[in-house]
Backbone as CSV, one residue per row, in Angstrom:
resi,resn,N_x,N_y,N_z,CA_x,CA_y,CA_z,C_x,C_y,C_z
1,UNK,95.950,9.032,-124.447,95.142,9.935,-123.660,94.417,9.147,-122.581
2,UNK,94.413,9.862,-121.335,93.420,9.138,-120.558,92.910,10.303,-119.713
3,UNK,91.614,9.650,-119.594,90.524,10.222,-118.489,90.172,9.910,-116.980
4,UNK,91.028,10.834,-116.272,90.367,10.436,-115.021,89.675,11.100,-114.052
5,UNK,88.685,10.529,-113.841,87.120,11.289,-113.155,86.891,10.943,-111.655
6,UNK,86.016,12.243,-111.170,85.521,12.144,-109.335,84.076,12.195,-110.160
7,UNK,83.456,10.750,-109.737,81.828,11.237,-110.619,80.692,10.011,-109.450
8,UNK,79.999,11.322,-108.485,78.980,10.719,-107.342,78.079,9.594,-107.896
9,UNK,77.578,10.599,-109.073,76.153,10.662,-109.621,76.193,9.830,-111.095
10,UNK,77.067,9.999,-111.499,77.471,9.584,-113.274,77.310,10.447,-114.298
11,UNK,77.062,11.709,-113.874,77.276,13.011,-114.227,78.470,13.114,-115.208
12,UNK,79.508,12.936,-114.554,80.941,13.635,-114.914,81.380,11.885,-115.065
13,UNK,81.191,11.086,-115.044,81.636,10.183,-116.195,80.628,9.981,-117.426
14,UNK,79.688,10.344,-117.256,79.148,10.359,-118.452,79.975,11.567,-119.560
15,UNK,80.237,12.731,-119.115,81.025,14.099,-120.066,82.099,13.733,-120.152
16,UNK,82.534,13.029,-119.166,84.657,12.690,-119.361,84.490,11.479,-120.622
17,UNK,83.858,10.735,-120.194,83.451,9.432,-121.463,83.692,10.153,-122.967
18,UNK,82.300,11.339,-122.813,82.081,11.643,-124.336,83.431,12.613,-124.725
19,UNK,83.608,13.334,-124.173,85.220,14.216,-124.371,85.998,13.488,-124.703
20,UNK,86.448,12.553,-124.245,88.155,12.009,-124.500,87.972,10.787,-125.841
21,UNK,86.319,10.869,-125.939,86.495,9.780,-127.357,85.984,11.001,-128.467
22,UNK,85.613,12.205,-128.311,85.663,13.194,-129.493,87.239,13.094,-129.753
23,UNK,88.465,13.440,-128.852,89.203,13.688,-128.823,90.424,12.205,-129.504
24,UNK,90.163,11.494,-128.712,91.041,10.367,-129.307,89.999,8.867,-129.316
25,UNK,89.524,8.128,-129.905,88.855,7.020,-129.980,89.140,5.719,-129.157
26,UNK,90.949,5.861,-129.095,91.479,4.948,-128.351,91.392,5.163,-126.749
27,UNK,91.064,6.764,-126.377,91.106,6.569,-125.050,90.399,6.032,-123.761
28,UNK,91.205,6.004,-122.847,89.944,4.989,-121.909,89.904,6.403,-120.445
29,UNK,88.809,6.281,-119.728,88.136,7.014,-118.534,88.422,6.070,-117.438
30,UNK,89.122,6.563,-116.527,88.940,5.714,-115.082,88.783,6.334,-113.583
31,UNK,88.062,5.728,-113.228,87.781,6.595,-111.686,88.964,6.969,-110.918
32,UNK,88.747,8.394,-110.107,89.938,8.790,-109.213,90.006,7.031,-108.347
33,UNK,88.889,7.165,-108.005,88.970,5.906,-106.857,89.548,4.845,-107.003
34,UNK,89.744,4.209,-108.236,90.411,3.117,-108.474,91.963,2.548,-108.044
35,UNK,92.666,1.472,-108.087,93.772,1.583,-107.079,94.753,2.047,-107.547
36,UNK,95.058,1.909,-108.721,96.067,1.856,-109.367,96.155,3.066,-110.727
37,UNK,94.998,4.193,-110.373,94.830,5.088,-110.946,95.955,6.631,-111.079
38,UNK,97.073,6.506,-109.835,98.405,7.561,-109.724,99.162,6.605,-110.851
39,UNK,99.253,5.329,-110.785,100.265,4.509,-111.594,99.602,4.830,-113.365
40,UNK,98.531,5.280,-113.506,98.182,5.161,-114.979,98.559,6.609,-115.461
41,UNK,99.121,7.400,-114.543,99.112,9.175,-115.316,100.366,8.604,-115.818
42,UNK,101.305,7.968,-115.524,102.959,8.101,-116.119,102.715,7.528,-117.542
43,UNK,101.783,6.716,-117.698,102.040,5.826,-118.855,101.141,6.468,-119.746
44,UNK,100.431,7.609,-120.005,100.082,8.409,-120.894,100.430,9.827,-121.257
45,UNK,100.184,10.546,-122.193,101.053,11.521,-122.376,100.244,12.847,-122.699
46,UNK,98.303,12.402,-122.492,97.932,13.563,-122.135,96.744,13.180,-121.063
47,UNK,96.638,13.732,-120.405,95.374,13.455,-119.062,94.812,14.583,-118.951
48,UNK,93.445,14.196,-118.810,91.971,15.117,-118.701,92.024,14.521,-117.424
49,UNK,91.600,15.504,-116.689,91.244,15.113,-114.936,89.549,16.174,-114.990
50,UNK,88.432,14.993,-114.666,87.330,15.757,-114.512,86.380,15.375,-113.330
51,UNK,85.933,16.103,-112.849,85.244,16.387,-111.423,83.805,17.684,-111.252
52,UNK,83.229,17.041,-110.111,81.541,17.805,-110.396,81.752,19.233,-109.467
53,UNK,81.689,20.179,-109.840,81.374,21.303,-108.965,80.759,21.048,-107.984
54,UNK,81.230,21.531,-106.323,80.698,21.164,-105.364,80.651,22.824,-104.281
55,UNK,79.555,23.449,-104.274,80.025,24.512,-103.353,80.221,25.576,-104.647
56,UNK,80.488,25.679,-105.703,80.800,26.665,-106.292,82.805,26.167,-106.308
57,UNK,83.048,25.298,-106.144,84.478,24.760,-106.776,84.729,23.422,-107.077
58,UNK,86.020,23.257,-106.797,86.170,21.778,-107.049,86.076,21.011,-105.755
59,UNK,85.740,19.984,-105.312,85.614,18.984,-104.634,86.883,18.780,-103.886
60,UNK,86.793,18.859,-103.150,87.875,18.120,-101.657,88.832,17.597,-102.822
61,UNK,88.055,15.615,-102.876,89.026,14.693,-103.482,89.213,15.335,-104.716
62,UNK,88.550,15.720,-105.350,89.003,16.833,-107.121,90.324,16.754,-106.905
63,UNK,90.377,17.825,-105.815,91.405,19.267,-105.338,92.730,17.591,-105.194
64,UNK,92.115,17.356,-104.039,93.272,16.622,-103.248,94.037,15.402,-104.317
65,UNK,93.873,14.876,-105.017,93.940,13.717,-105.865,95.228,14.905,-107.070
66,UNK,94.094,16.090,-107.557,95.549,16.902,-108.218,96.388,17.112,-107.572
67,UNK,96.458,17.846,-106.494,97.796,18.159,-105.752,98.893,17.241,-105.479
68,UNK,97.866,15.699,-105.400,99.168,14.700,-105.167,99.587,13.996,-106.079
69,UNK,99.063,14.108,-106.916,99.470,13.075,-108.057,99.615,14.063,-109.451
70,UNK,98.928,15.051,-109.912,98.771,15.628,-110.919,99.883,16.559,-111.198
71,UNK,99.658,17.367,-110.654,100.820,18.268,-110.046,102.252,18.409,-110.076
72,UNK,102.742,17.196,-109.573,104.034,17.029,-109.591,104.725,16.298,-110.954
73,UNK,103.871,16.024,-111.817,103.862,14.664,-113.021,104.592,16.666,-113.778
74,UNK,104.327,17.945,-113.946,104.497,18.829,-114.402,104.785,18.482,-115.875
75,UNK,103.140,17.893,-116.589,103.002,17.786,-117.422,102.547,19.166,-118.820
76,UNK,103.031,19.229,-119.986,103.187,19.784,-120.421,101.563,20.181,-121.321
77,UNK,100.897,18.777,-121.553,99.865,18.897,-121.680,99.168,17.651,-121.233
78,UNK,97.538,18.536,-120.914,96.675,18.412,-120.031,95.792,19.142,-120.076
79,UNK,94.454,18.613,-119.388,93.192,19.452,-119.424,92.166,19.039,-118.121
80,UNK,91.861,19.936,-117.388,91.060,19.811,-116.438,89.170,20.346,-117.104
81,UNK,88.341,19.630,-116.486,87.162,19.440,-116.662,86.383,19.468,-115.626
82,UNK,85.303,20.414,-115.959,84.835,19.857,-114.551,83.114,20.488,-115.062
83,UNK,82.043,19.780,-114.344,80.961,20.060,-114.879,79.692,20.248,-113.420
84,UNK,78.878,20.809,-113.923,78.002,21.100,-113.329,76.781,20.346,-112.339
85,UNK,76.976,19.244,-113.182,75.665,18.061,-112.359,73.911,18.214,-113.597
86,UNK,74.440,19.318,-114.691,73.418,19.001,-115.641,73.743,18.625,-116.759
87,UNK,73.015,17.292,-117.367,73.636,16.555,-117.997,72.683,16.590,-119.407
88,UNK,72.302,16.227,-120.582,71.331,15.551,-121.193,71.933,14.666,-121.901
89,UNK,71.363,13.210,-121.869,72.202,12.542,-122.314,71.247,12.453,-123.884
């Protein structure tokens, strides 16, 4: 499993963090931004993609990052996330 997050604030890596280790212990969270982050969807076999509500949707890069990379992988399972900007840690 892996987690990959659009997070300004540390908002939405803080929730992608706690999600994907309820879910699997082994998994790891990595920023959209990172370089080599399109090369890490092939080599797992379920991906959480999570991002902060912006406007009342998803974010530009959210949006844009699925369409090019997410999208076409026409993975069978998967889970999108996306959170608000209120957090308690």
């Amino acid at each position: 499993m892996l987690g990959i997050y659009l997070s300004g604030t540390g908002n939405t890596k803080h929730c992608i963090e706690k999600l994907i280790h309820l879910l699997d212990e082994t998994a790891q969270a990595i920023p959209i931004e990172r370089e080599d982050a399109v090369n890490e969807l092939s080599k797992h076999d379920f991906i959480v993609l999570a991002y902060p509500v912006q406007f009342f949707k998803c974010s530009y890069y959210g949006k844009r990052f699925y369409q090019a990379a997410f999208s076409p992988l026409e993975r069978e399972k998967g889970a999108l996330c996306c959170d608000n900007g209120i957090v308690q840690r």
